[in-house]
N, C-alpha and C positions, 0 to 999 in steps of 0.2 A: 447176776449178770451172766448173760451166753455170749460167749467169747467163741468166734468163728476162726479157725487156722486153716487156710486151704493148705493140704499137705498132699505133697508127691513121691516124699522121701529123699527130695537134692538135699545138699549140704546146707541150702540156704532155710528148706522147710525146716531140717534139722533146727536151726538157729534161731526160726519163729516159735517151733514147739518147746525148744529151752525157757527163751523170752517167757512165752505165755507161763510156763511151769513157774518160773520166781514169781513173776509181778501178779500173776493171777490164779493161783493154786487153788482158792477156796472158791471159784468162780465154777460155772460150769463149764468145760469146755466141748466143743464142737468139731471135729475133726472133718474136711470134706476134701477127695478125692473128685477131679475131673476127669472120666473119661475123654480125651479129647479126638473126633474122628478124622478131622481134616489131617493133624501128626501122623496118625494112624495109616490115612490113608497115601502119602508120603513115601510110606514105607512098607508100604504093602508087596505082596509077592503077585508073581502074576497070578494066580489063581483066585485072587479075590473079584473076578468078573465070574466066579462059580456061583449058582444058587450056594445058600446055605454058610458063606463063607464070614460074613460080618456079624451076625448071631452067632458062632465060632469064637469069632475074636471078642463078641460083646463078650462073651459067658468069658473065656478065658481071663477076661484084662479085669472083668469085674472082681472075679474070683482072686487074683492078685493085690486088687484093690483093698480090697477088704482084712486079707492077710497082712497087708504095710499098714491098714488102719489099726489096727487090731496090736500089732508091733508097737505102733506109735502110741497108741493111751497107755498103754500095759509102761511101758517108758515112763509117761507122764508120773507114774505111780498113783494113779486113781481112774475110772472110770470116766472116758471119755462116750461120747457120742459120735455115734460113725455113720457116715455118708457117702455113697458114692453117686455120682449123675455124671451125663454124657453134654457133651455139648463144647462150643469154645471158652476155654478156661477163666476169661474176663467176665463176660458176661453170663456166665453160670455162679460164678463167685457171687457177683451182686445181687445176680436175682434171690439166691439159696438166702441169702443176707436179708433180704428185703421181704421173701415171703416165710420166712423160719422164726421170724423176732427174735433174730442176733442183737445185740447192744455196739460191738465192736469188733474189728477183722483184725489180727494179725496176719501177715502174710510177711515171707522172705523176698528179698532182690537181689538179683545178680549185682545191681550197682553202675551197671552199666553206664555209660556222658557221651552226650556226643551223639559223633553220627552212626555209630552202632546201636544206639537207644533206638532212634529215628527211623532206620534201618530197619530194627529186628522187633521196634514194638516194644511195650512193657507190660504185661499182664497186671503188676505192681501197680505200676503209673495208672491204669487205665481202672484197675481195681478204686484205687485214691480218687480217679476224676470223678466219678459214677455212683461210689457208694453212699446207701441213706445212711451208711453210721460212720462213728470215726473209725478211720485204718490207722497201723502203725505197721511201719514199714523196718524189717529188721534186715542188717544188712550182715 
């Protein structure tokens, strides 16, 4: 079974990479990082209207990426499978899902009810509506 965790390193991926370590230790697991650029570009400094400037930051955030994935299996205590792709973090989640032949997604939630759900989105939520496999949502 390949077992998908999108991991970012919150407290909550913390709590899906736990999860998946008990319930599915002997499983494969899959580790996937979203570069997300719209976040990115939120908080960007003004000089990202420079040539050259988001190739910067791809290389930089990838290189990062990779290091929190690298953390995160070495955690697991075995050998994960590491991923990194750019894109918005719902629908990158599902696509990696659907064209990788995952069986099942773990992912963390904030928890969030209400009108701050509504509000802010749920990458979780949207992950659940969407996905071709079962998600378990750890909170």
């Amino acid at each position: 079974m390949r077992v998908l965790i999108p991991y970012d390193g919150s407290e909550q991926a913390e709590a899906a990479l736990e999860y998946a370590g008990k319930i599915h230790g002997d499983d494969e697991i899959v580790l996937l990082y979203v570069l997300d650029y719209v976040e990115a570009g939120y908080r960007a400094a003004p000089e990202a209207a420079l040539a050259g400037y988001w190739e910067e930051w791809y290389d930089e955030a990838e290189a990062s990426a990779r290091k929190l994935l690298a953390e995160a299996s070495e955690a697991l205590g075995h050998d994960a499978e590491t991923n990194v792709v750019a894109g918005s973090p719902a629908r990158a989640i599902v696509e990696f899902a659907d064209d990788e032949a995952i069986d099942a997604v773990i992912i963390g939630s904030h928890g969030r009810e209400g009108l701050s759900r509504i509000l802010l989105g749920s990458v979780a939520e949207t992950v659940v509506r969407r996905s071709p496999v079962p998600v378990t949502v750890v909170r």
